[in-house]
N, C-alpha and C positions, 0 to 999 in steps of 0.2 A: 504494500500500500504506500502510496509516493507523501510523503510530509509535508504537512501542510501548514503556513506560515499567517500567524494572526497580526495584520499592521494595524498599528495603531497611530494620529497625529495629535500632538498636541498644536491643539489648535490659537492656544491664548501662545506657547513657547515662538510658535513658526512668526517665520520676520519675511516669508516669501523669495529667497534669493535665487530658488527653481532650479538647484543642486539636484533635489530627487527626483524631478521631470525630467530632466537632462540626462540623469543616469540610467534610470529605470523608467521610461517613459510608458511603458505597458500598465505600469499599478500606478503610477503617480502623473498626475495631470496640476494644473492653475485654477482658482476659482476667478470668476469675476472681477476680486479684488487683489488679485497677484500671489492667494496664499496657496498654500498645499493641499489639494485634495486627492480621495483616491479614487482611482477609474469603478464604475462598477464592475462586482463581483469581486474586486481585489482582493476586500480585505482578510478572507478567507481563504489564497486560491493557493494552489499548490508553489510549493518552496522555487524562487529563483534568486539564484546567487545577486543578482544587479539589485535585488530589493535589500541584502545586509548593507551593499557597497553604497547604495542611497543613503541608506540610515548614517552610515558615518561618513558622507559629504556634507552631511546636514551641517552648519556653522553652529545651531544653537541645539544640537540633538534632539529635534522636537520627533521626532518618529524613534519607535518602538517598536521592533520584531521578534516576536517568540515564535518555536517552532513545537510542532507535536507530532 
C-alpha cells in the first residue's frame, strides 16, 4: 500500500513567497491573495518527495508533512 502524506499550511505563519508552488506545483498552488494553498485532493494524496522539498523551501516553515 503506497504512503500517504497529510499536508498541512499554516495559514496565519505563510508570508506567500510561492517557494512550494515553485517546487511542488502538483499539491501546492497561490490563493487570490498571493498565499499558499493546496490543489485539491492534495492534502491526502499519496507521498511525493517534491512535497518534503517544498516544506523546507518554505522561508517561514508554515507547511507540515507527516506521513502514514
Amino acid at each position: 500500500m503506497p504512503t500517504t502524506q497529510h499536508i498541512s499550511i499554516d495559514t496565519d505563519r505563510c508570508i506567500g513567497s510561492g517557494q512550494c508552488a515553485l517546487t511542488a506545483p502538483k499539491t501546492f498552488t497561490q490563493d487570490d491573495e498571493g498565499f499558499s494553498a493546496l490543489r485539491p485532493r492534495a492534502e491526502d494524496a499519496p507521498a511525493d518527495p517534491l512535497v518534503r522539498e517544498a516544506a523546507r523551501a518554505c522561508p517561514v516553515q508554515a507547511i507540515t508533512v507527516a506521513e502514514d
